[in-house]
C-alpha positions in Angstrom: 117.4 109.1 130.7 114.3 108.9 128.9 111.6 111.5 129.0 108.7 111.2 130.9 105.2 111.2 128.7 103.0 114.2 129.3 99.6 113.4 130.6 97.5 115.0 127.6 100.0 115.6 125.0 97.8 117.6 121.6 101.2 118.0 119.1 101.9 114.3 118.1 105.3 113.3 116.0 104.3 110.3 114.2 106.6 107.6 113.2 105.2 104.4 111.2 105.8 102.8 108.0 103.8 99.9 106.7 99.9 99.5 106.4 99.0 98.6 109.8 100.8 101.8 111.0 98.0 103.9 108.6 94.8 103.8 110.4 96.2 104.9 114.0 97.3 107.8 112.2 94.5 108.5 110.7 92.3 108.0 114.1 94.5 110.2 115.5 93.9 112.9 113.0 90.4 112.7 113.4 90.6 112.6 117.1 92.0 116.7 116.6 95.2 115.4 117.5 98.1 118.4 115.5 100.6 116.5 114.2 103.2 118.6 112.5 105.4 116.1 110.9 105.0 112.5 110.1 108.4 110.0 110.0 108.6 107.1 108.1 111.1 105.6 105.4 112.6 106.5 102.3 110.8 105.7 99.3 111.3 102.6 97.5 111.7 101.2 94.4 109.3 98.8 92.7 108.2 97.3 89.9 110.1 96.9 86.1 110.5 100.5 85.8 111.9 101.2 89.0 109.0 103.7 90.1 110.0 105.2 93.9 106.7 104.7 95.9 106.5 105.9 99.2 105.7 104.4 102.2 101.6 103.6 103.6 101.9 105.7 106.4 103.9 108.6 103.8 101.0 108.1 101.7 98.4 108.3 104.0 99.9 111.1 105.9 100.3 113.5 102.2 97.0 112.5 101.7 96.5 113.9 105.0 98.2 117.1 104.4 101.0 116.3 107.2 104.8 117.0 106.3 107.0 114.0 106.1 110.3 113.5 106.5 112.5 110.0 106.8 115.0 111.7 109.6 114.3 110.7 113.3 116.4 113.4 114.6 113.7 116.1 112.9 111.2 115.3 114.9 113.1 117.2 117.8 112.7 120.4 115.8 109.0 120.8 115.7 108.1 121.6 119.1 105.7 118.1 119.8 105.0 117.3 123.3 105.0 113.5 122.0 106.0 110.9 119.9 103.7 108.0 118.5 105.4 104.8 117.6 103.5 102.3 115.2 105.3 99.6 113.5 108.0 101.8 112.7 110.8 99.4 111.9 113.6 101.4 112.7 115.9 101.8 116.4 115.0 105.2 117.9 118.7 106.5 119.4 118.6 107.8 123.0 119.5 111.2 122.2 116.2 111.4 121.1 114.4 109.9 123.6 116.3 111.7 126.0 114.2 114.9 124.4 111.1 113.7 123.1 109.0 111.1 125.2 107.7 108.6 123.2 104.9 105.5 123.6 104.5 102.6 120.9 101.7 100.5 120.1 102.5 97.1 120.6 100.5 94.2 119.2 101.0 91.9 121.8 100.2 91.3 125.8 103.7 92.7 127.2 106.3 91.3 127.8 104.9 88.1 125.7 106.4 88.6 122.4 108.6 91.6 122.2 110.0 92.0 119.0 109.6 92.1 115.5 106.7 89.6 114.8 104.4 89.2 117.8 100.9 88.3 115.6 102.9 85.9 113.5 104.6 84.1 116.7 101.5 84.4 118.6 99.6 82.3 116.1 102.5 80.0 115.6 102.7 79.0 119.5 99.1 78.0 119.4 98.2 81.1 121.6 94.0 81.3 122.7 94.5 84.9 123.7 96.9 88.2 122.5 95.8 92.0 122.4 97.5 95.2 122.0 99.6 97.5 124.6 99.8 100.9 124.7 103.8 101.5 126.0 106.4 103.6 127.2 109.5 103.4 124.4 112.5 102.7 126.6 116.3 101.9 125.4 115.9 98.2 125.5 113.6 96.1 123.3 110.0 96.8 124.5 111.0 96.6 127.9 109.0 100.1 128.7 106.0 100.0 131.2 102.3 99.5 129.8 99.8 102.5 130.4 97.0 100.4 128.7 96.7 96.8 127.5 93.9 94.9 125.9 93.5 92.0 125.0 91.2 89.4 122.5 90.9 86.1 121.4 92.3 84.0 118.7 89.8 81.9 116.7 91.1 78.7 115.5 90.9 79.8 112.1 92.0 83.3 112.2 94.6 84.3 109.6 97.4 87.3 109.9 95.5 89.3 108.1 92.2 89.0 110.1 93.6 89.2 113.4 96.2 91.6 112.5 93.2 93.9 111.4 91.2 93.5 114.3 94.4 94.2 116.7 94.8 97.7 115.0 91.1 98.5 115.2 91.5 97.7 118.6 94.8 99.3 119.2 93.7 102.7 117.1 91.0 103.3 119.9 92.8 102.5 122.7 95.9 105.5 121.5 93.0 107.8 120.7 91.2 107.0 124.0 94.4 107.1 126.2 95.7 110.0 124.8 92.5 112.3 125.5 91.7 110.9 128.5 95.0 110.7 130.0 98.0 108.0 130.0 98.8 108.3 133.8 101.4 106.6 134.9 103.1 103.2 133.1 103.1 99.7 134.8 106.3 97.6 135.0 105.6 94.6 132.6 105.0 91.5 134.4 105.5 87.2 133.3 106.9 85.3 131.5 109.4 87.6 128.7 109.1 85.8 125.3 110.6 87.4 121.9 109.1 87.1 118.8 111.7 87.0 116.0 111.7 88.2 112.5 109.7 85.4 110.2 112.4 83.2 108.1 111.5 82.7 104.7 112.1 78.8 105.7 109.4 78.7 108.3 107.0 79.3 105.7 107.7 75.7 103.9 105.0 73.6 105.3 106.6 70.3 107.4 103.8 68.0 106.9 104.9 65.0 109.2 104.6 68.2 112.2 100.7 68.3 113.8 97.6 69.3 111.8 97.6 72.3 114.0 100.7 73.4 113.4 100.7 73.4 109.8 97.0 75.2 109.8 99.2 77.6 111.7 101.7 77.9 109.4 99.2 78.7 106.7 97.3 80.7 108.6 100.6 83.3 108.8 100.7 83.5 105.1 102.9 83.0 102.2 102.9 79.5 103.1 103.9 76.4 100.4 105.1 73.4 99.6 106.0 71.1 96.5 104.2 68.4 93.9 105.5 66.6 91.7 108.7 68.7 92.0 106.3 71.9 91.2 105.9 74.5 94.2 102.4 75.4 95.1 101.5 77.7 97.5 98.6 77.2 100.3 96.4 80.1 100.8 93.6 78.3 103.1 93.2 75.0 105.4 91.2 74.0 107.6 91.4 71.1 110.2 90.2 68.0 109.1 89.2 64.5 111.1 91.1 62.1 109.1 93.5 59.8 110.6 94.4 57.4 107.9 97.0 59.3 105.8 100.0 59.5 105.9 102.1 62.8 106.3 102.0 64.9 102.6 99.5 61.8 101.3 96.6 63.5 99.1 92.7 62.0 99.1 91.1 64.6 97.4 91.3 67.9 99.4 92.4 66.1 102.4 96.2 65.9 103.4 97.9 63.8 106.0 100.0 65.7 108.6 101.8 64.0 111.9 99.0 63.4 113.7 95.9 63.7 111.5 94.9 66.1 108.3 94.3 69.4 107.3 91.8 70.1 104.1 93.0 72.4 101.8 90.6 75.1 101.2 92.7 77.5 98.1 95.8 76.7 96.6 97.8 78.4 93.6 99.9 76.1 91.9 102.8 77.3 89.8 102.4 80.0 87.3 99.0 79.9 87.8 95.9 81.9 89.5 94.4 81.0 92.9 91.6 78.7 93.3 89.7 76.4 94.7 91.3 73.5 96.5 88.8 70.7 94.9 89.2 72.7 91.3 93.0 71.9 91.7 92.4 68.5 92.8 90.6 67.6 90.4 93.0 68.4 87.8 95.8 67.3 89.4 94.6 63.6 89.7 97.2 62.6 92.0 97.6 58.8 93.0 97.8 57.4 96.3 101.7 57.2 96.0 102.0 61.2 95.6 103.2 62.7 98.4 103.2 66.6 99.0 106.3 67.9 100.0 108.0 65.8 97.4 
């Protein structure tokens, strides 16, 4: 069975591992919070020479003077009275739930989107609203009740990165603020359960005969491209245009045609070459009116 949460825990395990995990961490440290040891993932390998670089959150918390380890199963030797989940990445077992309560911050309004990519899907499905919930860590896929949820809009124009940033502003208050103030009891998640599955690579190819808004969206998640002239270039920016005479992939300048009207293209980076300007690369690329992106 998993262990209740303590009211007013004060010794936090921590377990995150990319960027987004850092600054609850570090709110949390600042808040006074002890947190004797920090669990993320082994190092990594990167670049030519192979360098092992840690983690965010391992960085962050050495920086911090916090021990780190990259076993689970040590956080149940430090004597915490709680464990804080943040875009960890790993499957907690129940033997340790079963001795360490645990709550995760979610970026998502429970149980819409549980899973692995709940910004990215949100902005996908065209959604006008998401926020961030403060949960119990049960056995199944964030099926635990919410002690806290809030929520905030999505802008039309909002990328991963901007909205992402904003949810763990919001997300690093609402731990600190629960957690000194008291977490009480959690609430059964109610509506609608939707999952939000891993991002293929595949999904980030831009289908231009779908609707303007979904290719924005598409671009908006990042790491989005297509092809020209057989070249790939990648789309860093749209926005939504008001055009209704081209057809899907067809170029006029920075405009493109999509299903059901065009996006403008805002930055691009063709192929073994730097970002820039949409019109910089239109201009150069003088394509003709039988061009086609995609193609």
């Amino acid at each position: 069975m998993v262990r209740a949460a303590p009211d007013r825990p004060r010794r936090l395990v921590y377990l995150g591992t990319p960027d987004v995990a850092v600054p609850p961490l570090r709110a949390l440290r600042a808040a006074g919070f002890e947190i004797p040891l920090v669990v993320t993932r082994a190092d990594k390998k990167r670049g030519r020479g192979g360098h092992l670089t840690p983690s965010p959150v391992k960085a962050a918390a050495l920086d911090l003077g916090l021990a780190t380890t990259t076993k689970v199963d040590d956080a149940l030797d430090v004597d915490a009275d709680l464990g804080v989940v943040v875009a960890f990445g790993r499957i907690i077992k129940p033997h340790v739930l079963d001795a360490l309560a645990m709550v995760n911050l979610h970026f998502s309004l429970l149980p819409r989107w549980r899973g692995a990519a709940p910004v990215e899907r949100a902005i996908l499905a065209g959604d006008a609203v998401t926020g961030v919930c403060l949960m119990e860590v049960a056995d199944g896929l964030d099926e635990g009740g919410t002690y806290r949820c809030e929520s905030t809009p999505i802008g039309p124009d909002d990328t991963l990165d901007e909205l992402r940033g904003r949810l763990v502003d919001i997300g690093s208050n609402l731990l600190v603020d629960a957690l000194q103030h008291g977490l009480g009891e959690p609430s059964p998640q109610e509506g609608e359960v939707t999952y939000a599955d891993k991002i293929d690579k595949a999904e980030h190819q831009i289908d231009w005969s779908a609707p303007a808004t979904s290719v924005h969206a598409t671009v908006r998640i990042g790491d989005a491209w297509t092809t020209v002239r057989g070249k790939r270039l990648k789309v860093q920016r749209t926005a939504l245009g008001d055009r209704h005479d081209l057809d899907p992939g067809q170029v006029d300048g920075t405009a493109v045609g999509t299903g059901d009207g065009a996006v403008e293209l805002v930055e691009v980076q063709p192929e073994g070459k730097p970002r820039r300007a949409a019109v910089d690369w239109a201009n150069g690329a003088q394509l003709g009116p039988d061009d086609r992106l995609g193609r």
